[in-house]
N, C-alpha and C positions, 0 to 999 in steps of 0.2 A: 504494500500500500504506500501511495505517496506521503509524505513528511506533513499528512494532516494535522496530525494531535497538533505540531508543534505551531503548524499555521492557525489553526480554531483559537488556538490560548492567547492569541496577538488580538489588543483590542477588545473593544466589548463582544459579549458574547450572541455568539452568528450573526451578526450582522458583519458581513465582511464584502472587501473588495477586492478582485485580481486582477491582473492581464493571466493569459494564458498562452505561453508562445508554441507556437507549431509541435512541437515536441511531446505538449502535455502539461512542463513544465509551469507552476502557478508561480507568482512574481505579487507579493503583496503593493497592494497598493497605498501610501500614505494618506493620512485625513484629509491632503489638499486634491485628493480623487484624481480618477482616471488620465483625464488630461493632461496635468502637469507630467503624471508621471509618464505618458505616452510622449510629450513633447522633449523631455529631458531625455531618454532613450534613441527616440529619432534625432537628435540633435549631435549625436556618436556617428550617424549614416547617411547624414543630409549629403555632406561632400562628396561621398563614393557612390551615391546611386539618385540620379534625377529624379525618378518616381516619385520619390519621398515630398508630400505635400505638407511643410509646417503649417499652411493655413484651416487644413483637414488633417488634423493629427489622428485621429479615430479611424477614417479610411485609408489612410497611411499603415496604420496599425493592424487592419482587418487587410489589406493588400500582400501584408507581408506572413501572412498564415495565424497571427494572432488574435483569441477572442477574448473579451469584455463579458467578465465572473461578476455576479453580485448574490449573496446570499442573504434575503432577508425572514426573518421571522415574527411571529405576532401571538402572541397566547399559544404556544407548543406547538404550531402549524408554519415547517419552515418550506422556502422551495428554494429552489437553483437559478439561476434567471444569468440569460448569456445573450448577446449580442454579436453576428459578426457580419460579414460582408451579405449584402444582400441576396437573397439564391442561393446562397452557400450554406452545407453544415460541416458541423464540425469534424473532422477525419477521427478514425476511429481511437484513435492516442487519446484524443479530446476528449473524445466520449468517455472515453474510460475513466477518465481524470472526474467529468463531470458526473457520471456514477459513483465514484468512490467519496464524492464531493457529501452528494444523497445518502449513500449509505452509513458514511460518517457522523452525520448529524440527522439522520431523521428525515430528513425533507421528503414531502408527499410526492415533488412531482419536479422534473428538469423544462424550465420554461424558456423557449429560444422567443427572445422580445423583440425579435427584428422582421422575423418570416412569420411572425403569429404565432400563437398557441402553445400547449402542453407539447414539448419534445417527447419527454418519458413522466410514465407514471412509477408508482412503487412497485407495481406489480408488474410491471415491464423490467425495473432494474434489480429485483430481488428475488430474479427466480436464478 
């Protein structure tokens, strides 16, 4: 299993935020949220590769195989909630990371917030 425990205990509890780069690998995100930390990472890559959009740092971000993790919770009822490039899911690495994410904490259900809807339920990631 991914180095969960040790990412949950960071910050209040599950209420969390990531990037996820291509790999799987979770990359906490600090209280100044997604963007900063998306613009300070591309700002390593701007020079070497044109694509890189500082003015869309998020599509920069989801261009380069990385997705947008948020886990929130509310009275015991938590979910997954992920973002990436439009049309796009997540490759199977991702997925797995984002089930391990659910299984970790409980979460009913993995919700991709960009293409609509429930990705996975509990019983889709718990069998």
């Amino acid at each position: 299993m991914i180095r969960l425990k040790s990412l949950l205990k960071e910050g209040g509890q599950y209420e969390k935020f990531w990037w996820m780069d291509s790999g799987g690998k979770l990359h906490r995100v600090p209280n100044e949220g997604h963007a900063p930390f998306a613009a300070y990472y591309l700002s390593g890559l701007v020079a070497n590769d044109p694509t890189i959009n500082m003015g869309d740092v998020y599509r920069s971000m989801y261009n380069l195989g990385w997705v947008r993790v948020s886990m929130f919770g509310y009275m015991g009822v938590y979910g997954v909630h992920f973002n990436l490039a439009k049309g796009k899911k997540p490759t199977s690495i991702q997925r797995d990371t984002l089930v391990d994410i659910a299984k970790e904490t409980g979460a009913t259900e993995i919700i991709d917030d960009t293409n609509g809807g429930t990705y996975a339920s509990a019983e889709d990631f718990w069998e």
